[in-house]
C-alpha positions in Angstrom: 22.7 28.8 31.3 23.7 31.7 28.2 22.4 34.6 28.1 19.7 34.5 25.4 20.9 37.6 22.6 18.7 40.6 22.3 17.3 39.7 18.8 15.8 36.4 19.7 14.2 38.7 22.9 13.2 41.2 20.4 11.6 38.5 17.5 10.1 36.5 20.8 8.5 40.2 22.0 7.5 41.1 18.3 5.8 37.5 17.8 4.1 37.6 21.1 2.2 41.0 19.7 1.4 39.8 16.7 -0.3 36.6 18.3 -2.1 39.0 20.6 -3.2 41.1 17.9 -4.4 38.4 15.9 -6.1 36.8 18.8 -8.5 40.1 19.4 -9.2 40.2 15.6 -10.3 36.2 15.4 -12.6 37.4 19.1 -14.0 40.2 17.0 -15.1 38.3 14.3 -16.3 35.4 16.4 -18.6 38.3 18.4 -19.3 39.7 15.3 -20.7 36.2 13.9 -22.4 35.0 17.2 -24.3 38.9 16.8 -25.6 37.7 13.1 -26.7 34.5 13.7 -28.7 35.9 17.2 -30.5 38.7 15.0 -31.4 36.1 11.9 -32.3 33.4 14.7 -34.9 36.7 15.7 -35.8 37.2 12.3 -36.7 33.1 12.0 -38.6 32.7 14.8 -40.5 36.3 14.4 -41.3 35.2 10.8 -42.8 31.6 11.5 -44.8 33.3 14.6 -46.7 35.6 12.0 -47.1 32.6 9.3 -48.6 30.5 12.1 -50.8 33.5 13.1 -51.9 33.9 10.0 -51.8 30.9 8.5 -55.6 30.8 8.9 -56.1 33.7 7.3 -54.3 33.0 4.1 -57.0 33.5 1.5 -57.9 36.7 2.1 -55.9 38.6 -0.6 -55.0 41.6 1.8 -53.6 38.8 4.1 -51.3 37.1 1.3 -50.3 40.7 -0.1 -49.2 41.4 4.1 -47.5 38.2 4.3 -45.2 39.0 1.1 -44.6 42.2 2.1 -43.4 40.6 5.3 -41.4 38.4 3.6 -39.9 40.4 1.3 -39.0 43.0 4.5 -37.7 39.8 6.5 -34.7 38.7 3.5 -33.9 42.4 2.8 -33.3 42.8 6.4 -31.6 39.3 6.6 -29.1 40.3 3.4 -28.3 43.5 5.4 -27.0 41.2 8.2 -25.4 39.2 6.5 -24.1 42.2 4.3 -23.1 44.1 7.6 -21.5 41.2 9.1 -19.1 40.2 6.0 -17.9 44.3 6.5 -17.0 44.2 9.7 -14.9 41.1 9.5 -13.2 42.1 6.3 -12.6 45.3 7.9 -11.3 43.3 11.2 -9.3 41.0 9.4 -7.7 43.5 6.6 -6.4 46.5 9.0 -3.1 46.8 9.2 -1.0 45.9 12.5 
């Protein structure tokens, strides 16, 4: 067998990094996905708790007015997920190696 030359074990070593590093960005993304989509899941299921609650209550104007209050409060904290989560993986994704 020939000795393999000392640039080839060099690229192989260099390649090998950059597939590690690479690896641990896609994990960090992937964690940072499976995070936003387990805190808007809690958002949905929080949100259709309080309709069905109150979904007996809905003619009472102070009712209603609570209810859109709670739903404008439940997409503003969705976009700031969603917002949060789209920094972090650009951030992940863009940093040098």
């Amino acid at each position: 067998m020939r000795p393999v030359p000392g640039y080839i074990c060099q690229f192989g070593a260099a390649f090998a990094q950059t597939d590690d590093d690479i690896k641990s960005r896609l994990d960090s993304v992937s964690e940072t996905v499976k995070a936003a989509k387990d805190r808007l899941a809690a958002i949905k299921a929080d949100h259709q708790m309080n309709q069905e609650r109150l979904a007996a209550f809905t003619q009472d104007p102070e009712v209603t007015a609570m209810l859109a209050e709670l739903d404008r409060a439940r997409v503003q904290e969705c976009a700031n997920i969603v917002e949060s989560a789209q920094t972090t993986m650009s951030t992940v994704m863009i940093r040098p190696t």
